[in-house]
C-alpha positions as CSV (number, residue, x, y, z in Angstrom):
1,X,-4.7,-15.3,-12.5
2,X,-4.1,-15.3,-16.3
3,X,-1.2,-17.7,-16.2
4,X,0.4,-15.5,-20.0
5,X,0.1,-12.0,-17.7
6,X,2.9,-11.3,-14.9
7,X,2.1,-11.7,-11.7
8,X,0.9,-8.2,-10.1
9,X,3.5,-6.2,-7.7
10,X,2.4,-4.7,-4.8
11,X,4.7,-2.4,-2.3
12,X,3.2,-2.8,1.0
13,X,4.9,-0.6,3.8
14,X,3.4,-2.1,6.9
15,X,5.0,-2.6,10.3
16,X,2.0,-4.3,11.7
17,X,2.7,-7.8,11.9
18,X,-0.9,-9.5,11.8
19,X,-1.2,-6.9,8.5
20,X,1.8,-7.9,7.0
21,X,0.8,-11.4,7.3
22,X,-2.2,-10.8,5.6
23,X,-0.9,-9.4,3.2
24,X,1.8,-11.6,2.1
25,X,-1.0,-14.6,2.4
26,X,-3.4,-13.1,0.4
27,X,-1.1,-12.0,-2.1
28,X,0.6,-15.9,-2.4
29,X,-3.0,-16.7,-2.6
30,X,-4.2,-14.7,-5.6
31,X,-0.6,-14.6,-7.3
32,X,0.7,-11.4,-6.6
33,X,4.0,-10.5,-5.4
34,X,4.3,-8.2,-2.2
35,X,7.5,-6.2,-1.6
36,X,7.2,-5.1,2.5
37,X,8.8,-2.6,3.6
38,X,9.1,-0.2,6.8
39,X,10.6,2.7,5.5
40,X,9.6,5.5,3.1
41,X,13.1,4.8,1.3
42,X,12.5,1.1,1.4
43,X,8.9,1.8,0.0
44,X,10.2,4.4,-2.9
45,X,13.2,1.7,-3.8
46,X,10.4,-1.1,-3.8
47,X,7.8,1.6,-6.3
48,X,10.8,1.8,-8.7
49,X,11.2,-1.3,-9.4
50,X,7.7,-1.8,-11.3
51,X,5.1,-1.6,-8.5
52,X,1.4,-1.8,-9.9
53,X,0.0,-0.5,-6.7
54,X,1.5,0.6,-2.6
55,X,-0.3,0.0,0.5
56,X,-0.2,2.2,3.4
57,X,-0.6,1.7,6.9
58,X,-1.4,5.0,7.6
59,X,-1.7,4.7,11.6
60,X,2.3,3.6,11.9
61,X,4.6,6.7,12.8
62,X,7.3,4.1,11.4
63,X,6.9,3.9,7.9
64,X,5.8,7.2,7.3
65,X,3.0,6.6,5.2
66,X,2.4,10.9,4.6
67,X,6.1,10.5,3.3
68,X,5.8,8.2,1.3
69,X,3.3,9.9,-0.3
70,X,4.7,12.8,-0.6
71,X,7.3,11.4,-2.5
72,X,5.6,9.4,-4.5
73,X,3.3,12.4,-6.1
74,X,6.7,14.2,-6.4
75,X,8.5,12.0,-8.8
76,X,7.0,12.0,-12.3
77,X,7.9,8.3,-12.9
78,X,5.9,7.4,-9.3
79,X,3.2,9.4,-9.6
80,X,1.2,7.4,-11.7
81,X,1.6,4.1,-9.0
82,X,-2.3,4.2,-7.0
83,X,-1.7,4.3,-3.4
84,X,-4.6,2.6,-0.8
85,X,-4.0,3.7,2.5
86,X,-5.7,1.7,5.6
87,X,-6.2,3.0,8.9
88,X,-8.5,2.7,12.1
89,X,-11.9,4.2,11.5
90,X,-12.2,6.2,14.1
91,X,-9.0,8.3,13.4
92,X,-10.6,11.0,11.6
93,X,-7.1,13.5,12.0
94,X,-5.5,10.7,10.1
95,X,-8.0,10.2,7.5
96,X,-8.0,13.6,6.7
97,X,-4.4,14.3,6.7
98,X,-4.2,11.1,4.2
99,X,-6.7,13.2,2.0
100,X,-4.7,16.2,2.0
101,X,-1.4,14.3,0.9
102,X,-3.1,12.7,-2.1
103,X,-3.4,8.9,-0.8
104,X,-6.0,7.2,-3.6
105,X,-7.8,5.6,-1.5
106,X,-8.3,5.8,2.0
107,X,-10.0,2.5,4.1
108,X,-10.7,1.4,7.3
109,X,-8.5,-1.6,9.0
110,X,-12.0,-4.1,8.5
111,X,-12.7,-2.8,4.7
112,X,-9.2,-3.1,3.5
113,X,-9.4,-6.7,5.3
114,X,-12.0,-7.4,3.2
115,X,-10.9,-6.3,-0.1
116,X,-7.4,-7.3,-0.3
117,X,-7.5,-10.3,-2.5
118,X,-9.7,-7.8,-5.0
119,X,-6.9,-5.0,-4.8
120,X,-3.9,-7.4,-5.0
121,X,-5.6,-8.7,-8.2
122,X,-4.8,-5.3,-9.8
């Protein structure tokens, strides 16, 4: 990381534990900042406040990743934030209802693993 550039901020609305780990240990890792969150108000508050990028869990009913969404493309000042959504590979419902509501880009649970230190980068 360019130590003159701040750090990168990341909304991350994850219930999964192991993800959210991940997550936050990547992002320390490569110098980004991750705001987690487990609600599709937390995850809009989090967006407003500068957020380069949100992550999606799209298989958790908790955080409402569809909402979220949703929201996001609704709010001129949001809609501009890219959204990566991951999700099991085999949930084909999911990964085409995530399509439908807009999510940028859609990966599965072992891809997302893999590039996480490239899109917490920015």
């Amino acid at each position: 990381m360019d130590a003159t550039l701040p750090p990168v901020t990341v909304v991350a609305a994850v219930d999964d534990l192991m993800f959210a780990s991940r997550i936050s240990t990547t992002a320390k890792a490569v110098g980004a900042v991750v705001k987690l969150t487990r609600s599709p108000e937390a995850a809009i508050a989090a967006a407003r406040s500068g957020a380069a990028l949100v992550i999606l869990d799209l298989n958790s009913a908790r955080v409402d990743p569809l909402a979220i969404v949703a929201a996001l493309k609704a709010d001129p000042a949001l809609a501009g934030i890219p959204t990566v959504g991951f999700v099991s590979h085999v949930d084909t419902a999911t990964i085409e209802a995530a399509r439908q509501a807009g999510v940028g880009r859609i990966l599965a649970r072992s891809a997302f693993v893999e590039q996480l230190p490239q899109l917490l980068r920015g």
